[in-house]
N, C-alpha and C positions, 0 to 999 in steps of 0.2 A: 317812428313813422309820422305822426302829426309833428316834428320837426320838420320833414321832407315836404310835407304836404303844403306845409305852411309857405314856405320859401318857390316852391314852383309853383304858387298861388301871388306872389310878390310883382306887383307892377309900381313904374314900369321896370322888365327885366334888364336891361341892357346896361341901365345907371347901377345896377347891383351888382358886386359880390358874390357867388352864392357857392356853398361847399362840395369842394370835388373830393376832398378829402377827410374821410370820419373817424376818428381818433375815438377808442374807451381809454380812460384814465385813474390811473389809481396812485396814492399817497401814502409814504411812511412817514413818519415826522418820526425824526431821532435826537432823543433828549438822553441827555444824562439824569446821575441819580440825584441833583439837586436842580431837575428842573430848567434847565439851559438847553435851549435847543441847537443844536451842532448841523446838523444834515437835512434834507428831503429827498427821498428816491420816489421818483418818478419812474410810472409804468405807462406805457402807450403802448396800448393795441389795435394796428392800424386792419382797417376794413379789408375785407377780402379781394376786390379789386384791386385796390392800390396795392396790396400784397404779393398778388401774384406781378403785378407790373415792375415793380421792385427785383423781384428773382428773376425774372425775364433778361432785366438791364443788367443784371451782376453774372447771369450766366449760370441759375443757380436751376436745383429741380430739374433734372434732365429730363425724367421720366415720368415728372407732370403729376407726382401722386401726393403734391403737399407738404412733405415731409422731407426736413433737410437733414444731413449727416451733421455729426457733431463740426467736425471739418469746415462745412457749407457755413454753419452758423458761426464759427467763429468768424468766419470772412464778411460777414454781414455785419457781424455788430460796431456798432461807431456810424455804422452808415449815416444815421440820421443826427448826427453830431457836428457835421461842420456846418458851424454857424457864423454868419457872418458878424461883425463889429458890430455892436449895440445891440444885437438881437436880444429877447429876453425868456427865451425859451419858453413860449406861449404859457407865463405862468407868474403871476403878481401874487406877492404875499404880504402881508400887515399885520404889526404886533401891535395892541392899540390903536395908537395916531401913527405911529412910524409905520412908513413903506422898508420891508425887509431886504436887505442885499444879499443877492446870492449869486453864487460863483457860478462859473463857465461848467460843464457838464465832465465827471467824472465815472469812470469805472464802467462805459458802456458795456451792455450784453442786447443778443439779439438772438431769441429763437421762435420757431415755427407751431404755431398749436392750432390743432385745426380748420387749417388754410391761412389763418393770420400771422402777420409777423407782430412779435412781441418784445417792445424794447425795454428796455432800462437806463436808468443811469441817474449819479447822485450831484447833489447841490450842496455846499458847503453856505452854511449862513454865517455872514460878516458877524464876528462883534460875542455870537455864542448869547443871543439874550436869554434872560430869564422870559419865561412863559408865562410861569404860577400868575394868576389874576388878573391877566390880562386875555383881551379875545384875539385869537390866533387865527387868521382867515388868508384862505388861498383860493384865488380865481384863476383857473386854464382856461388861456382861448386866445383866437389869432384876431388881432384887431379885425385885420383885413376878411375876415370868416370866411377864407378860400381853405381854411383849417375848422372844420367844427369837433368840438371835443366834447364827452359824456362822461360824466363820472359814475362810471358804471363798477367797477372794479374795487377792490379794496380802499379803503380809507383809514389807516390808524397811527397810534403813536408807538415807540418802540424805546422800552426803557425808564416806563417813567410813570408809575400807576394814578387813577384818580383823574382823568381825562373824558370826559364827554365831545362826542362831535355830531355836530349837527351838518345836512345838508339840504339848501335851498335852492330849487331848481326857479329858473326864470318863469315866469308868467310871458309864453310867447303868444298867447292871443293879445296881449294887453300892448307887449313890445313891440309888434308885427302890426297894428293897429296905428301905435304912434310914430313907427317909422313910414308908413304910406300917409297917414296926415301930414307928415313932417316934406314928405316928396310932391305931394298936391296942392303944397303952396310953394314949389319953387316957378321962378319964372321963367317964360319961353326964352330968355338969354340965359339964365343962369344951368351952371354944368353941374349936375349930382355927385360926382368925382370930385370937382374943385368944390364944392359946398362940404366934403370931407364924408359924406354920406358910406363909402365902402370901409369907415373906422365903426362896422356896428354889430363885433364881434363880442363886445366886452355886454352889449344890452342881452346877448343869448346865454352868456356864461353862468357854469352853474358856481354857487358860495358853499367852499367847506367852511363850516366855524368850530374851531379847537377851544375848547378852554379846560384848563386843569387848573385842579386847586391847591393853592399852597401847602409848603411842607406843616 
């Protein structure tokens, strides 16, 4: 809620961004037994509006009570899967210094829990690194923040004992603060869009930090 508040408190509005769509987010990190990390399954649990707007377009929920047959849900999942060229599935990771490469989205599922839709699906990370000793950090979020995401939802490792995870949520009075300073010195010619201003999704994201210790 002091998200929400904050953002319809944001002048001026029209030069912004502001999210229509609110994502919970939750994280597996899948290591083997010598500490290589293989996969991350991501969980999105999209807000109840957009949920039902969703089964609306697919033709889903006839009888309006929430709840999809196994049937229904099969036909749903993948839904939020095609993604175009470059996209990065609202979600940057870093092992150390290195930015992590991860693959196009595998194995979707998609069911219904209490009015929400509930997706899945897995990421293959390039390359298989080692973990042990280094910090392992993963930020969700839409540059463009017409997507806000909460990592509300689980967070863990899977496989692989001896892992601590931290999570650091943004400072949005401080963020929200230097985004309106940053907008009340632009000039009465200069455009908020072309000053790259709706790229200010990544200042609201929240920081998982993974670190496991060597074998």
């Amino acid at each position: 809620m002091k998200r929400l508040a904050l953002l319809a408190c944001l002048a001026p509005a029209p030069a912004l961004t502001h999210p229509h769509i609110f994502v919970d987010v939750g994280l597996e990190v899948m290591v083997d037994a010598e500490g290589r990390m293989e996969a991350v399954r991501v969980t999105w649990a999209y807000d109840a509006l957009y949920s039902l707007l969703i089964t609306e377009d697919y033709g889903l929920d006839s009888d309006g009570d929430a709840v999809l047959t196994p049937g229904e849900e099969a036909q749903l999942a993948g839904f939020d899967m095609r993604w175009v060229e470059g996209f990065n599935g609202d979600l940057v990771g870093q092992l150390g210094e290195a930015a992590l490469t991860l693959s196009g989205p595998e194995a979707p599922t998609a069911v219904m829990r209490e009015g929400r839709i509930v997706t899945t699906h897995l990421r293959r990370v390039a390359g298989a690194p080692q973990i042990t000793g280094e910090a392992l950090v993963f930020k969700p979020f839409d540059p463009t923040f017409y997507t806000a995401y909460d990592v509300r939802l689980a967070v863990k490792v899977n496989g692989f004992e001896g892992c601590m995870i931290g999570k650091q949520e943004p400072d949005l009075d401080r963020e929200m603060k230097k985004l309106q300073d940053e907008l009340a010195q632009l000039g009465q010619d200069q455009d908020a869009l072309e000053m790259g201003f709706p790229e200010v999704g990544e200042a609201f994201a929240t920081r998982i930090e993974i670190s496991c210790a060597a074998l």
